[in-house]
N, C-alpha and C positions, 0 to 999 in steps of 0.2 A: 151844172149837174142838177139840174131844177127838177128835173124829171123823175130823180131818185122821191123825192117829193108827194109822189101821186102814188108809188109803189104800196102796196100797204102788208106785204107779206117776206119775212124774212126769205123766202126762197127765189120771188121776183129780184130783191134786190141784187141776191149774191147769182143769179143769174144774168144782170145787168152788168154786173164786174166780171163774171167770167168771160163776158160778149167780147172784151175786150183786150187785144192781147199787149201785155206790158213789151214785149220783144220789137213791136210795129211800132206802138204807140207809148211807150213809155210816160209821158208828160200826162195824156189825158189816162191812162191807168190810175198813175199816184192819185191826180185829181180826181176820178171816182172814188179808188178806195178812199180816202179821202171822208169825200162826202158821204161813201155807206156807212164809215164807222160813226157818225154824225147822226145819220137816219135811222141805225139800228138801235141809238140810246138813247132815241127820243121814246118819252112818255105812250104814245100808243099804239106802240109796236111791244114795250115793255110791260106796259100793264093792261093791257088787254088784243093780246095779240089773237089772232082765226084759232090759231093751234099753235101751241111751245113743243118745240122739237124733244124739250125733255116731259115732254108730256105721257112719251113712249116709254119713260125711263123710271114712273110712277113708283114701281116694287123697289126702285132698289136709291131712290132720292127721299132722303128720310122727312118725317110726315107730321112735322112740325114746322108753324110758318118763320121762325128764323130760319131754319138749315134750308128751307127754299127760298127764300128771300137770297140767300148766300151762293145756291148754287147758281139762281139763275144769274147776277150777278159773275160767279166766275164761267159761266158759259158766253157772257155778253164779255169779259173780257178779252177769254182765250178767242171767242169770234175777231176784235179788233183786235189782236195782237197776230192774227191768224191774216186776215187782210193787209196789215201792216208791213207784213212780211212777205208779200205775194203770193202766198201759199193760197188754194183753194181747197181743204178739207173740207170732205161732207159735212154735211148738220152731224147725222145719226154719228159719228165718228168722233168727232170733234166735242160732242155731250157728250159721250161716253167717257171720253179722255176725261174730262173736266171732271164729271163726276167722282170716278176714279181718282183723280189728285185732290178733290177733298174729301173725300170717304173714310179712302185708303190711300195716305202721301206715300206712306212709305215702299207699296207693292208699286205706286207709279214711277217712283226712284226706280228702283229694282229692275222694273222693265223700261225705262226711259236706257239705263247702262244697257244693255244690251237687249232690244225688241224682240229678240227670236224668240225669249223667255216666255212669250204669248203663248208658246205651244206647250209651255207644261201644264195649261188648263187641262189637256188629254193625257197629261203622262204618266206613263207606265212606270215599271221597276227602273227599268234601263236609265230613264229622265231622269228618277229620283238620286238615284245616285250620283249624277252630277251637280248636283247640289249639295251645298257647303253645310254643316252641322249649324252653323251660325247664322244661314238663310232658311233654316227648315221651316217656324213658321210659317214664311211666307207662299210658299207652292202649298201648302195645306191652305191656307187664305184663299189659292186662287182655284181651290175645289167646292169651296161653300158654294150655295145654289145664287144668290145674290151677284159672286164675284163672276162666276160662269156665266150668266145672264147676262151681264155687263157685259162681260167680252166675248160673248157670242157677235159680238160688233166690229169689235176688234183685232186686227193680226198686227203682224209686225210692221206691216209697210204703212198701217194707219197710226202707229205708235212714232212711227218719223215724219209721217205729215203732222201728226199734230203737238210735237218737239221740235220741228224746224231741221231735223237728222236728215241728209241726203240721204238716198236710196228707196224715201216714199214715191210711189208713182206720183205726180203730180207737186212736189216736191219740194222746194229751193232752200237754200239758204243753209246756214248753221245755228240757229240759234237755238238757244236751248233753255228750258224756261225751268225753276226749284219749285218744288210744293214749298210752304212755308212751314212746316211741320213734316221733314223727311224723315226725321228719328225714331217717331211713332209707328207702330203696326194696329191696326185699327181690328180688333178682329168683331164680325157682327152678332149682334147681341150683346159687346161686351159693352159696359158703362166706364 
């Protein structure tokens, strides 16, 4: 996989692994992913990449250099846990998620149990009332102008690509990943 090598853009490379279908070729699949997740966390691709796909995610990736240090960090994770698993989640998708599970863990909980829940970013009376006295915070969460931005990225089928939940187009697998802070509701602005 030497070739991966000379790549020098996140988008070349997970285009390189998508070139290739695990179904035909399964052995040299592994063996790229493999090697992308290798490539992807090396030093200059991570600290000084063309453009950070969370670069688009600027308003709502908080604006201090630990909590960026930390997200790109869990985007470069969820990307190799993302290839690990054969999944091929977009960038824009796939940061978003990420973002998302360390922002707000607990609205990523929330919509990890059931993805449809994306759509109460729109919801009306009707929505609201399917919801529990003891989830209300959380659909108010996903009305702030930040949270709606975020998931203007987002629907349900990208909520199970990038969970590992069958039923994402492009899809596989079961696995399923915890925020490490699920109990929290993060609301923004608060300290």
């Amino acid at each position: 996989m030497a070739h991966l090598e000379s790549l020098r853009t996140e988008e070349d490379i997970l285009a390189a692994v998508a070139a290739v279908d695990p179904r035909t070729e399964p052995a040299r699949a592994h063996a790229l992913r493999d090697a992308a997740m290798r490539r992807l966390a090396q030093p200059d691709l991570i600290e000084s990449p063309s453009q950070h796909v969370l670069e688009l995610f600027e308003d709502v990736v908080e604006a201090n250099p630990r909590a960026m240090k930390r997200q790109v960090m869990a985007y470069g994770m969820a990307r190799a846990s993302d290839l690990a698993s054969f999944r091929n989640t977009p960038q824009t998708e796939l940061a978003a998620w990420s973002i998302l599970c360390m922002r707000w863990p607990a609205l990523a909980d929330w919509l990890r149990e059931d993805p449809e829940r994306v759509s109460y970013r729109d919801a009306d009376e009707a929505a609201d009332a399917r919801v529990s006295k003891d989830e209300w915070p959380i659909p108010v969460l996903m009305r702030s102008a930040e949270v709606r931005s975020l998931l203007s990225y987002v629907d349900a089928a990208a909520v199970r690509r990038a969970t590992g939940q069958r039923g994402g187009i492009g899809g596989t697998g079961e696995m399923r990943q915890s925020s490490p802070q699920s109990s929290r509701v993060a609301v923004p602005g608060a300290i």
